[in-house]
mmCIF file of the N, C-alpha and C atoms, coordinates in Angstrom:
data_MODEL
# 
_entry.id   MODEL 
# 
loop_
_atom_site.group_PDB 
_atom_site.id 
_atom_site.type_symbol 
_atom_site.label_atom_id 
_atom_site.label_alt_id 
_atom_site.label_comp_id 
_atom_site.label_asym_id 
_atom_site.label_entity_id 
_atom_site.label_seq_id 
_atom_site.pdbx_PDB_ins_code 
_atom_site.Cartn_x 
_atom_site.Cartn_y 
_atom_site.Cartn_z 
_atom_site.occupancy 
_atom_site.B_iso_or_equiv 
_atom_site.pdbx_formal_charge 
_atom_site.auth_seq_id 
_atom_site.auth_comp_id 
_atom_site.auth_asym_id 
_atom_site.auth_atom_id 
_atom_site.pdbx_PDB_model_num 
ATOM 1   N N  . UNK A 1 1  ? 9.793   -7.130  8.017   1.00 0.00 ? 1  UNK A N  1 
ATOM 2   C CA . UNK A 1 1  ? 9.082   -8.261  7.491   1.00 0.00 ? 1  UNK A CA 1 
ATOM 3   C C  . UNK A 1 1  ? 8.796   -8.052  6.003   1.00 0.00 ? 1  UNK A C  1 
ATOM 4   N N  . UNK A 1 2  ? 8.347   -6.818  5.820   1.00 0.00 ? 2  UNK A N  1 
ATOM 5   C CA . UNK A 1 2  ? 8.199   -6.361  4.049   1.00 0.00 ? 2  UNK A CA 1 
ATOM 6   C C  . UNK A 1 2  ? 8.877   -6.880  3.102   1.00 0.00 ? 2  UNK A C  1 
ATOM 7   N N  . UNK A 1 3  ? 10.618  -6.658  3.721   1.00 0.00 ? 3  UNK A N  1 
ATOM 8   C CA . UNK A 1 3  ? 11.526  -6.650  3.175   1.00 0.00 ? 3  UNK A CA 1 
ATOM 9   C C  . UNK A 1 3  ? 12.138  -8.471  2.918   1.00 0.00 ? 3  UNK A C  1 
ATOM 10  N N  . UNK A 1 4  ? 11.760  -9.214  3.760   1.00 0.00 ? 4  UNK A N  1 
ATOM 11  C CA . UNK A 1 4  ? 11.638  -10.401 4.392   1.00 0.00 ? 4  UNK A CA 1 
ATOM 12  C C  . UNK A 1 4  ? 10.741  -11.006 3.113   1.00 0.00 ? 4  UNK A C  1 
ATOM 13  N N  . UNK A 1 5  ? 9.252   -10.653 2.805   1.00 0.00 ? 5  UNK A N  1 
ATOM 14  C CA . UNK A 1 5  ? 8.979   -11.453 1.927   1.00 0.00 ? 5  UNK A CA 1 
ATOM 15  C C  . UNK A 1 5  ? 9.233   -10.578 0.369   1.00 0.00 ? 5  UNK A C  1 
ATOM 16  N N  . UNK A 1 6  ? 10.086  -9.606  0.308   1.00 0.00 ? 6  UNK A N  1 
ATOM 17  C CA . UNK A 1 6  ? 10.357  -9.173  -0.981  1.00 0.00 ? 6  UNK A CA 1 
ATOM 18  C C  . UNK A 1 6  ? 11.288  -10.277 -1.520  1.00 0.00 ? 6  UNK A C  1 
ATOM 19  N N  . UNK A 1 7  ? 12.373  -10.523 -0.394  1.00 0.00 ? 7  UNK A N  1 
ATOM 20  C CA . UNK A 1 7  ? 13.505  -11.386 -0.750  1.00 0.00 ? 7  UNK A CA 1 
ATOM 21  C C  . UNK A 1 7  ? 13.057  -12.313 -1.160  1.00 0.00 ? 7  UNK A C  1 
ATOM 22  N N  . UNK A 1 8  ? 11.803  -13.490 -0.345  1.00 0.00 ? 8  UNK A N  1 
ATOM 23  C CA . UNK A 1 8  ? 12.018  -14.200 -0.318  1.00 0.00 ? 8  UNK A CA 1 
ATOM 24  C C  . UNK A 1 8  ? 10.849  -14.663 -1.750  1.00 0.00 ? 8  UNK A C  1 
ATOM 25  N N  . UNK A 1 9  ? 10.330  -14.071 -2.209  1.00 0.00 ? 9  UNK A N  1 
ATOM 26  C CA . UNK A 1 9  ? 9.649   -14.467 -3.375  1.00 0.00 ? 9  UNK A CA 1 
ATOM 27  C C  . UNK A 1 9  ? 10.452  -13.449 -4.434  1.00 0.00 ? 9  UNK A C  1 
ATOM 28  N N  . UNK A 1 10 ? 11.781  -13.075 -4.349  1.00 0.00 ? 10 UNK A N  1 
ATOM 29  C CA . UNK A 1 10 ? 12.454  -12.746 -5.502  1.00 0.00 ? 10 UNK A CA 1 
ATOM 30  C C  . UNK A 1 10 ? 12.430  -11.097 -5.830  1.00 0.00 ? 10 UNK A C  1 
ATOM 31  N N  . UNK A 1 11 ? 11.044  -10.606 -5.563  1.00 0.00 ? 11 UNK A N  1 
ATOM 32  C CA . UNK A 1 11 ? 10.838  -9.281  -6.318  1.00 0.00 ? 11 UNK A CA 1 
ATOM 33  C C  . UNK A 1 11 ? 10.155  -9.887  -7.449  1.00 0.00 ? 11 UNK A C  1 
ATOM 34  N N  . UNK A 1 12 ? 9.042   -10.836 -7.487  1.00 0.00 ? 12 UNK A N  1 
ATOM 35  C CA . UNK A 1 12 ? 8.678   -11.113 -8.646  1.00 0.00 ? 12 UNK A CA 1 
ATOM 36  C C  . UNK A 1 12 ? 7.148   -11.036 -7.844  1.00 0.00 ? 12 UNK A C  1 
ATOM 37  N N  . UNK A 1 13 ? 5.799   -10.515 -9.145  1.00 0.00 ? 13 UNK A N  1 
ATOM 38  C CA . UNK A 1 13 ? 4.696   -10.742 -8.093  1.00 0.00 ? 13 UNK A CA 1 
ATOM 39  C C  . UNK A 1 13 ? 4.607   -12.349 -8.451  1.00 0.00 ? 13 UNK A C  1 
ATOM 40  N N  . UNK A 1 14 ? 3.951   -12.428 -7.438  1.00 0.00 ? 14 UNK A N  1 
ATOM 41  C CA . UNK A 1 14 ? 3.001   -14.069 -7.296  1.00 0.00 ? 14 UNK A CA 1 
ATOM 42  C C  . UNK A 1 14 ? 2.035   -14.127 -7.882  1.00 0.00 ? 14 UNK A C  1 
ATOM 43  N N  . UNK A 1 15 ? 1.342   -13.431 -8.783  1.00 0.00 ? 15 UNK A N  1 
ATOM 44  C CA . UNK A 1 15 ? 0.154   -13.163 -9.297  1.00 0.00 ? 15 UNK A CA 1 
ATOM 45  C C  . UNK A 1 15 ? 0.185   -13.494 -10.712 1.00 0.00 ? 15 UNK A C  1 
ATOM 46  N N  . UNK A 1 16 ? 1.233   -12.488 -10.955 1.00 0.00 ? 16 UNK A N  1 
ATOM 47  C CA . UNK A 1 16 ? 1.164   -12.258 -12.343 1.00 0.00 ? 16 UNK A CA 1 
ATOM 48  C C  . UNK A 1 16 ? 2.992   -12.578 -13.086 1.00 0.00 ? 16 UNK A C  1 
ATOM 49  N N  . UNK A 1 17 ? 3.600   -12.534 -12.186 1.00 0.00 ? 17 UNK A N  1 
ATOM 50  C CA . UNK A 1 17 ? 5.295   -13.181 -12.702 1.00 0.00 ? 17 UNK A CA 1 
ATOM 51  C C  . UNK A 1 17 ? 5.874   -11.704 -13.113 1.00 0.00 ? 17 UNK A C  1 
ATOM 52  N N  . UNK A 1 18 ? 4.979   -10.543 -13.036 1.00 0.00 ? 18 UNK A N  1 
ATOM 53  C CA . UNK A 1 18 ? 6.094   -9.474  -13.692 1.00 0.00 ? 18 UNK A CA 1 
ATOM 54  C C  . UNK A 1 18 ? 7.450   -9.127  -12.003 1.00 0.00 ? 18 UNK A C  1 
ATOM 55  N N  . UNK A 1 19 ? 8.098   -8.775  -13.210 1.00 0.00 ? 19 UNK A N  1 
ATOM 56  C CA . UNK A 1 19 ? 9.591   -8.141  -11.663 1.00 0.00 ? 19 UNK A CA 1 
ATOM 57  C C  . UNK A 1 19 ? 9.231   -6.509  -11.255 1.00 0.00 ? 19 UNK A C  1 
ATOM 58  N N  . UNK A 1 20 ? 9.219   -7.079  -10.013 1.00 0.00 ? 20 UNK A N  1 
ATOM 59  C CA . UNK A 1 20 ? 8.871   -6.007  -9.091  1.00 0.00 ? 20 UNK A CA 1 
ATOM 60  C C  . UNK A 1 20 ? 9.954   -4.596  -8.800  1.00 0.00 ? 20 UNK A C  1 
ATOM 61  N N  . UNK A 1 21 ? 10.356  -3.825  -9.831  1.00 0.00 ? 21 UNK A N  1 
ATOM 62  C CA . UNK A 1 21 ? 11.416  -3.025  -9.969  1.00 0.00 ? 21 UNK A CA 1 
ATOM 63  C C  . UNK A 1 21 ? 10.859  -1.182  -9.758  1.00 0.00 ? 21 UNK A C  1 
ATOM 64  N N  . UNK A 1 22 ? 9.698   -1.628  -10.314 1.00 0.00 ? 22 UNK A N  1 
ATOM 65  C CA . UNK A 1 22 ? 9.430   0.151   -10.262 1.00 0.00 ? 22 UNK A CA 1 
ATOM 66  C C  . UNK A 1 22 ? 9.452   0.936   -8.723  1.00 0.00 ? 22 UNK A C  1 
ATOM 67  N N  . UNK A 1 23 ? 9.247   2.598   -9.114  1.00 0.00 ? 23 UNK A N  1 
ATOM 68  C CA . UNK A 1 23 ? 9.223   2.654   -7.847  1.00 0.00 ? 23 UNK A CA 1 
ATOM 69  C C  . UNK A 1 23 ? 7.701   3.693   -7.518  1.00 0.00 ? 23 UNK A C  1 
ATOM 70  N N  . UNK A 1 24 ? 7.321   3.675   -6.363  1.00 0.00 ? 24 UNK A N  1 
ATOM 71  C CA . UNK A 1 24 ? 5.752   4.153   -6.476  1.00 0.00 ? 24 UNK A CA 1 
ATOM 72  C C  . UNK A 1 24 ? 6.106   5.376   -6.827  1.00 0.00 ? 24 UNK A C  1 
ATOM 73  N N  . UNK A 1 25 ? 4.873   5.796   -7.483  1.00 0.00 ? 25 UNK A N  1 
ATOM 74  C CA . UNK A 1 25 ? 3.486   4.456   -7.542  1.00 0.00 ? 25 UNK A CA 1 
ATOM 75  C C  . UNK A 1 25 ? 3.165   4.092   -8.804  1.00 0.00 ? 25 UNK A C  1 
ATOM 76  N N  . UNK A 1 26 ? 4.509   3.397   -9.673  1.00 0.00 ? 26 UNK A N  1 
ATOM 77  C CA . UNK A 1 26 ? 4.656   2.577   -11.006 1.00 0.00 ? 26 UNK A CA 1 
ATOM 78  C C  . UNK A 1 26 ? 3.732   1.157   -10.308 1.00 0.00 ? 26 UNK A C  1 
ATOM 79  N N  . UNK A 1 27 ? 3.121   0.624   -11.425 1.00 0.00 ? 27 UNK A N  1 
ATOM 80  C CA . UNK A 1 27 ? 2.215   -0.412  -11.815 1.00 0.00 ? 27 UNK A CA 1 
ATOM 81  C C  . UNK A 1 27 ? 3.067   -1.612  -11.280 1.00 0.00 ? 27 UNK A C  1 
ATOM 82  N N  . UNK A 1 28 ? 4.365   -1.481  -11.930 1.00 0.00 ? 28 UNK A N  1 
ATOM 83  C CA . UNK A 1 28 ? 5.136   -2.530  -11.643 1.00 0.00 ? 28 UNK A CA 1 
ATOM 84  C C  . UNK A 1 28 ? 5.910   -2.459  -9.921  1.00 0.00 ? 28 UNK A C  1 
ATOM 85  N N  . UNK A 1 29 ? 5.524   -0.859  -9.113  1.00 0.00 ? 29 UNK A N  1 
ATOM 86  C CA . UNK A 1 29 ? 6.611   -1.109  -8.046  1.00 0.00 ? 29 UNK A CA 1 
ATOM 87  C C  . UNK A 1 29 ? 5.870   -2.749  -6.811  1.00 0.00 ? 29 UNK A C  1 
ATOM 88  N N  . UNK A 1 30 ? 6.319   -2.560  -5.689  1.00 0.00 ? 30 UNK A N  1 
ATOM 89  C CA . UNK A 1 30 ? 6.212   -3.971  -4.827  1.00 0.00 ? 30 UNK A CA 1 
ATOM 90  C C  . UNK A 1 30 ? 5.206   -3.485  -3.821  1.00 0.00 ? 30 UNK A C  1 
ATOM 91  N N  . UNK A 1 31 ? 4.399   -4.275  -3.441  1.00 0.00 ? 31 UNK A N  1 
ATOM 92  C CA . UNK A 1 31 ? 3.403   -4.201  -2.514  1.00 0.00 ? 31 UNK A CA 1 
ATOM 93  C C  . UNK A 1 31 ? 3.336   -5.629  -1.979  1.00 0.00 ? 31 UNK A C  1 
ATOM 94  N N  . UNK A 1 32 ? 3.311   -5.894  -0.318  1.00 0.00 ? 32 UNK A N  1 
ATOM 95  C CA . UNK A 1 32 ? 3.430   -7.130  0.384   1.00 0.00 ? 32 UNK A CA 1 
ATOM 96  C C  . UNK A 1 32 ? 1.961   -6.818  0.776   1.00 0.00 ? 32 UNK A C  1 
ATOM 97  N N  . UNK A 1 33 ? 1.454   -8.188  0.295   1.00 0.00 ? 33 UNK A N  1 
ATOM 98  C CA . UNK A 1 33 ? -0.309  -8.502  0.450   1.00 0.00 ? 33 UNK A CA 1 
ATOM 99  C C  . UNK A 1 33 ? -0.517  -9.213  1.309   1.00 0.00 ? 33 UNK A C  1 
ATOM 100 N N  . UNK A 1 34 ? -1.620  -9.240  2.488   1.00 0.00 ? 34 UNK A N  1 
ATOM 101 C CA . UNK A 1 34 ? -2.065  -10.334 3.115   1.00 0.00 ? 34 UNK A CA 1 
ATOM 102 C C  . UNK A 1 34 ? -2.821  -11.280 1.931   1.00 0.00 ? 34 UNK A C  1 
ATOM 103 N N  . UNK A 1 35 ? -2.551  -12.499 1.877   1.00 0.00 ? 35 UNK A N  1 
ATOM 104 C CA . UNK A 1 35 ? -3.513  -13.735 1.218   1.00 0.00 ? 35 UNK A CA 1 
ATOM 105 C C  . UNK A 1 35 ? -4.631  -13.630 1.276   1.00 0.00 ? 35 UNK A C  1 
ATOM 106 N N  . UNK A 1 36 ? -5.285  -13.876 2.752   1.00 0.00 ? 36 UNK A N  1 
ATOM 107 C CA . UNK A 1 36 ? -6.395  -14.075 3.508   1.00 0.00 ? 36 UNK A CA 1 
ATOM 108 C C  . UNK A 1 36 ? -5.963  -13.296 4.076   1.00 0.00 ? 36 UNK A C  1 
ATOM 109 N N  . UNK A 1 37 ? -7.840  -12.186 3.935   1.00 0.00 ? 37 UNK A N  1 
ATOM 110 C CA . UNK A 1 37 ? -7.294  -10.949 5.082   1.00 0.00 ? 37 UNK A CA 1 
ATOM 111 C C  . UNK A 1 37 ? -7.709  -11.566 6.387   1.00 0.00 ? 37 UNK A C  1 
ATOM 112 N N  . UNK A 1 38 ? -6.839  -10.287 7.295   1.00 0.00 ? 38 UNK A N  1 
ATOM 113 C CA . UNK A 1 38 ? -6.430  -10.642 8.697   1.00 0.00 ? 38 UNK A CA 1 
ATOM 114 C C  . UNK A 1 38 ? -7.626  -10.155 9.303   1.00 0.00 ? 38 UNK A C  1 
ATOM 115 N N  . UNK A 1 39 ? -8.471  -8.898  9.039   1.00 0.00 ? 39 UNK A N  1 
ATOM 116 C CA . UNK A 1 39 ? -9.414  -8.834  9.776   1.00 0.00 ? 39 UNK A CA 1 
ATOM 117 C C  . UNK A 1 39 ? -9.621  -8.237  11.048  1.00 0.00 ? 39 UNK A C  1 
ATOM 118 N N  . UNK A 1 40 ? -7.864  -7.760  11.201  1.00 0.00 ? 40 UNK A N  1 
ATOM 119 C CA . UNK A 1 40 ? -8.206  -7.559  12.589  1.00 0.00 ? 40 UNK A CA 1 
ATOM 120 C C  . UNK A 1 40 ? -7.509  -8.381  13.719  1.00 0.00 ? 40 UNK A C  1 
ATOM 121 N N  . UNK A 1 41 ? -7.159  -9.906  12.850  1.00 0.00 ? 41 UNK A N  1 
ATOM 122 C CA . UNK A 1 41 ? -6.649  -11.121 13.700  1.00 0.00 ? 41 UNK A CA 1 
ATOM 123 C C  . UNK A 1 41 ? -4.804  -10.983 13.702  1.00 0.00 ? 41 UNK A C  1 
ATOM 124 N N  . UNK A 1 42 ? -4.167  -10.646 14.831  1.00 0.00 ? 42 UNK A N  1 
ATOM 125 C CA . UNK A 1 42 ? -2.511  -10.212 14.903  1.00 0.00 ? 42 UNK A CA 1 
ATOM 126 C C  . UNK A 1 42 ? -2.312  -11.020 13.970  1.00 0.00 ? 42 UNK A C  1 
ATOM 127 N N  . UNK A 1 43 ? -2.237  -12.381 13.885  1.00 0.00 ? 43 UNK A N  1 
ATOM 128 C CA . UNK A 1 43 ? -1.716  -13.473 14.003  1.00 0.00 ? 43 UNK A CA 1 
ATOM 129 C C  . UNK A 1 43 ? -1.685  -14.238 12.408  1.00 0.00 ? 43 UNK A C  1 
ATOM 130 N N  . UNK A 1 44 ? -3.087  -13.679 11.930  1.00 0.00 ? 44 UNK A N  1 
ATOM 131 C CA . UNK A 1 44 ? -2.930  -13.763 10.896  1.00 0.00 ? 44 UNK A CA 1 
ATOM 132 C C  . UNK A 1 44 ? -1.803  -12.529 10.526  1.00 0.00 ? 44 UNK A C  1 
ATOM 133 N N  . UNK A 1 45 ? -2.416  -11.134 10.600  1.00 0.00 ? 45 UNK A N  1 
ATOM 134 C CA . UNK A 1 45 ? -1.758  -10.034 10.047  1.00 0.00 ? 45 UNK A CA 1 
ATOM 135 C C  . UNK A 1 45 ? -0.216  -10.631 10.175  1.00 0.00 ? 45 UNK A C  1 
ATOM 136 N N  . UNK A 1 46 ? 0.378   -11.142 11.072  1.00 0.00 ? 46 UNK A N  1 
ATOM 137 C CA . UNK A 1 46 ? 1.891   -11.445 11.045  1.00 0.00 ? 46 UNK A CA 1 
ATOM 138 C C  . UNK A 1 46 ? 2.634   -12.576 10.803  1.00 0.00 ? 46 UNK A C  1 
ATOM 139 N N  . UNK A 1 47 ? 1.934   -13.407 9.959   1.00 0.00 ? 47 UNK A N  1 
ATOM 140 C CA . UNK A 1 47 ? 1.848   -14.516 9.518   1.00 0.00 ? 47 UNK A CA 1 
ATOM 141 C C  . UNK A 1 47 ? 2.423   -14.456 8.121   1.00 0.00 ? 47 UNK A C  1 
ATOM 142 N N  . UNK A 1 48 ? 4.179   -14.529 8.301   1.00 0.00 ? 48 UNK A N  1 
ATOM 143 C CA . UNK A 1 48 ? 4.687   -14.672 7.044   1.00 0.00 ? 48 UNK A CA 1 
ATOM 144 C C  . UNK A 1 48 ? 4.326   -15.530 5.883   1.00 0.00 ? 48 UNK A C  1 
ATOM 145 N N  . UNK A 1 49 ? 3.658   -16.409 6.231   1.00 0.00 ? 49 UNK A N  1 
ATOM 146 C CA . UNK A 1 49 ? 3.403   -17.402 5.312   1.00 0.00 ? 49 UNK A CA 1 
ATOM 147 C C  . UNK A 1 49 ? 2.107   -16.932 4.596   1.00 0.00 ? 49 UNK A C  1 
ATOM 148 N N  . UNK A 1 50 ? 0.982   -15.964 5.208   1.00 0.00 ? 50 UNK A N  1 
ATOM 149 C CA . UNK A 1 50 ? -0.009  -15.397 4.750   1.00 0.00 ? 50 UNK A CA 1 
ATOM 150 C C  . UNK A 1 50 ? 0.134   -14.186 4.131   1.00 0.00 ? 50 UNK A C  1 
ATOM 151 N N  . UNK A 1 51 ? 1.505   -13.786 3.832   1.00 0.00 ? 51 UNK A N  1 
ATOM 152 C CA . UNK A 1 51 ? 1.844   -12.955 2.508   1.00 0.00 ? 51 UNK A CA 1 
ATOM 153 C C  . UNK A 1 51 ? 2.751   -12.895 1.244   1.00 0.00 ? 51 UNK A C  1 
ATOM 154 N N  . UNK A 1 52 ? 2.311   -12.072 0.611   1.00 0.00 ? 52 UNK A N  1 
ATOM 155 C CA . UNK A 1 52 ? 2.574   -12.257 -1.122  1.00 0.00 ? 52 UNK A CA 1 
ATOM 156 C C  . UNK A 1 52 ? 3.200   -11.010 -1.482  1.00 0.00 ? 52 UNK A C  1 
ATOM 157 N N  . UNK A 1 53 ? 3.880   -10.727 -2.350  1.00 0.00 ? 53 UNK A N  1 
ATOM 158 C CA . UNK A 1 53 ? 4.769   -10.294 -2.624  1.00 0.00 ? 53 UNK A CA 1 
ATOM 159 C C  . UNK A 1 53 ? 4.233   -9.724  -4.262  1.00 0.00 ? 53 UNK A C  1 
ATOM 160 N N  . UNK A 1 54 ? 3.373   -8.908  -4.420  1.00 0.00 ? 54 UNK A N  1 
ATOM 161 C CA . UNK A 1 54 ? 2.406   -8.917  -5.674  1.00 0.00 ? 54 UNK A CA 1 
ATOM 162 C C  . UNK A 1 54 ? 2.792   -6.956  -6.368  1.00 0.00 ? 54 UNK A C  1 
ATOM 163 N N  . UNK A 1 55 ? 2.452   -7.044  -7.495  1.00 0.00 ? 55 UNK A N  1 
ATOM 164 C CA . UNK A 1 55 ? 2.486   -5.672  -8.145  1.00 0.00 ? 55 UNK A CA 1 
ATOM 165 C C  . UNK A 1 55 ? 1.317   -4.534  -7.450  1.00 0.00 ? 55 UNK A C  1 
ATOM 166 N N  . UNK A 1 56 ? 1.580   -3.190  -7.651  1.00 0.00 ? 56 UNK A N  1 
ATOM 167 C CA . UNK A 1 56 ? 0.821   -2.254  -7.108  1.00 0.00 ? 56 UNK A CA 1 
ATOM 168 C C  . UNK A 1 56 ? -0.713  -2.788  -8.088  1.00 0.00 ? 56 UNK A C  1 
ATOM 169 N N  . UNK A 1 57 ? -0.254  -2.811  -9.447  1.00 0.00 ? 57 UNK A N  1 
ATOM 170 C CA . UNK A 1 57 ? -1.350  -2.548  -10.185 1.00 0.00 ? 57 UNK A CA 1 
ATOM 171 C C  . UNK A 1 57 ? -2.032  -3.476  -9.647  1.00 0.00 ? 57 UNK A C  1 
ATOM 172 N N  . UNK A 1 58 ? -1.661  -5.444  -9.781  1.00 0.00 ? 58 UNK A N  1 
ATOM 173 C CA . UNK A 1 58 ? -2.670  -6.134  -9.246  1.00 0.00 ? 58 UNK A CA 1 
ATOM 174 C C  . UNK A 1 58 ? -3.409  -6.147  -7.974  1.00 0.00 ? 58 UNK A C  1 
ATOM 175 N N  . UNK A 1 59 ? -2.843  -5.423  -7.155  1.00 0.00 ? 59 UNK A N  1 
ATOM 176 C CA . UNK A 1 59 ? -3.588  -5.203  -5.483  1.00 0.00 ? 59 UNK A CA 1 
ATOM 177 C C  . UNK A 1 59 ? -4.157  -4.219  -5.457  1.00 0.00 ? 59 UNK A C  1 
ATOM 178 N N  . UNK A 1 60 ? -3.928  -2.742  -6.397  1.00 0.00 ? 60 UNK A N  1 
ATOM 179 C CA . UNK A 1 60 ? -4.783  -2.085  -6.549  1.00 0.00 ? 60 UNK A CA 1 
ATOM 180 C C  . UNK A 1 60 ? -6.327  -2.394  -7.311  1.00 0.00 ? 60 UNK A C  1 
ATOM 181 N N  . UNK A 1 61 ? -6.183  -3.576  -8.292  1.00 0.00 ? 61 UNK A N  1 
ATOM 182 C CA . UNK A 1 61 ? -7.476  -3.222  -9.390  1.00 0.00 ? 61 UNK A CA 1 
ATOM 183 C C  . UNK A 1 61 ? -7.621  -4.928  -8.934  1.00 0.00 ? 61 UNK A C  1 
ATOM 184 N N  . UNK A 1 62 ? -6.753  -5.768  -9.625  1.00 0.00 ? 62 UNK A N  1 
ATOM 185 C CA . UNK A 1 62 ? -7.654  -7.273  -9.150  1.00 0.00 ? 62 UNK A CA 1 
ATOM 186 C C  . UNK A 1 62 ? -8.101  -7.665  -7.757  1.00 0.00 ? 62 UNK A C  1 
ATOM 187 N N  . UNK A 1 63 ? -6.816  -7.701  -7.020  1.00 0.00 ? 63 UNK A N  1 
ATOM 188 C CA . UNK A 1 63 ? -7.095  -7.707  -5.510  1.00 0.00 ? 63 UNK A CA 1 
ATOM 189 C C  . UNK A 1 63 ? -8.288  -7.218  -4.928  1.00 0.00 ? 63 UNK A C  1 
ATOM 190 N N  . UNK A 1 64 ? -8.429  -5.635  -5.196  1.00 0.00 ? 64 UNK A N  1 
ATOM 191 C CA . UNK A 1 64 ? -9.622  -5.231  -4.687  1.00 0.00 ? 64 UNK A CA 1 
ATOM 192 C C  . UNK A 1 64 ? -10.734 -5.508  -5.128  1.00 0.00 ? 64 UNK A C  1 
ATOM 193 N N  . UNK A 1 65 ? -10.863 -5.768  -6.639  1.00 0.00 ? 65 UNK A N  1 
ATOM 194 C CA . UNK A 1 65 ? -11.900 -6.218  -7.000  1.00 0.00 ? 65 UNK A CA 1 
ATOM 195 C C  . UNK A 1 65 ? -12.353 -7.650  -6.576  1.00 0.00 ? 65 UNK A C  1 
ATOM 196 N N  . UNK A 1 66 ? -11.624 -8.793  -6.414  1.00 0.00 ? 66 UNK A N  1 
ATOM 197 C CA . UNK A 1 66 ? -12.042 -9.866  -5.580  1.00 0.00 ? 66 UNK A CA 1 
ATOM 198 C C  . UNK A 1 66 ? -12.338 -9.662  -4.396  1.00 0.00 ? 66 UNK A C  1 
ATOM 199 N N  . UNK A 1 67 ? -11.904 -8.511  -3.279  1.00 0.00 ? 67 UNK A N  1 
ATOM 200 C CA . UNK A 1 67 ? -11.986 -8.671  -2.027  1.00 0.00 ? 67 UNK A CA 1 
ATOM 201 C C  . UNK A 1 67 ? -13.394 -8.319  -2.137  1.00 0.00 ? 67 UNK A C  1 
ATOM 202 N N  . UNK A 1 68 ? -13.899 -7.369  -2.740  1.00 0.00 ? 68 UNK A N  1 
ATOM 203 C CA . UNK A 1 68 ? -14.948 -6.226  -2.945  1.00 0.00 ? 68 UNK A CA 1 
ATOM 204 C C  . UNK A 1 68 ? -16.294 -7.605  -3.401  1.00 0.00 ? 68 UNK A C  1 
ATOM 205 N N  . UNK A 1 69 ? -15.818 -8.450  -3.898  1.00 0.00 ? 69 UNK A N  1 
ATOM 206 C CA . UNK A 1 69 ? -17.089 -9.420  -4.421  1.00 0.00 ? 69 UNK A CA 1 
ATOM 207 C C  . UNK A 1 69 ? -16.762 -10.505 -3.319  1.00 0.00 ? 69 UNK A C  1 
ATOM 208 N N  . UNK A 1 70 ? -15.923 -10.506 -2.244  1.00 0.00 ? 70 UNK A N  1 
ATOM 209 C CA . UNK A 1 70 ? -15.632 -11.808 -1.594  1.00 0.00 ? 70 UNK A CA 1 
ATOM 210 C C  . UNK A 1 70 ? -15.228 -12.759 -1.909  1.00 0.00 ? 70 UNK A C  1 
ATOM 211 N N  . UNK A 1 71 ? -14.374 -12.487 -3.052  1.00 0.00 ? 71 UNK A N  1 
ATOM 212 C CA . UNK A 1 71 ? -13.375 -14.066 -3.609  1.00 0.00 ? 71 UNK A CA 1 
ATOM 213 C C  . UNK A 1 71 ? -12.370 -14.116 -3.170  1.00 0.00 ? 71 UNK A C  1 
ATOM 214 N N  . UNK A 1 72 ? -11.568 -12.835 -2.025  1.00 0.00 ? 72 UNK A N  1 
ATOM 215 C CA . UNK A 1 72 ? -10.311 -13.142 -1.360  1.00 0.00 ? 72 UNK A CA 1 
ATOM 216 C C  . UNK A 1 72 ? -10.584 -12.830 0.039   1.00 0.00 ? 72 UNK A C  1 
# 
């Protein structure tokens, strides 16, 4: 499935538009994000449409920082 939404959003993040080429744990390598976390819920968790295709750096530092204040 990883591989599934790498293709299918290009290798580009959704976030930020950089190309997803590096390899970890470069800023630029690929990390597949839940949208809305799952929580726990399968259904979300396997819910192609509820993931993103985003840079290490942004899921490491923005991502978490929104999840961490409850804006994602």
């Amino acid at each position: 499935m990883r591989q599934r939404v790498l293709e299918r959003d290009c290798y580009v993040c959704q976030q930020t538009g950089v190309m997803l080429i590096g390899k970890y744990p470069a800023a630029n390598s690929p990390v597949v994000d839940h949208i809305k976390p799952h929580r726990g819920d399968p259904a979300l968790f396997w819910d192609e449409k509820n993931l993103q295709a985003v840079s290490k750096v942004w899921h490491d530092r923005t991502k978490q920082s929104l999840e961490k204040r409850g804006l994602a």
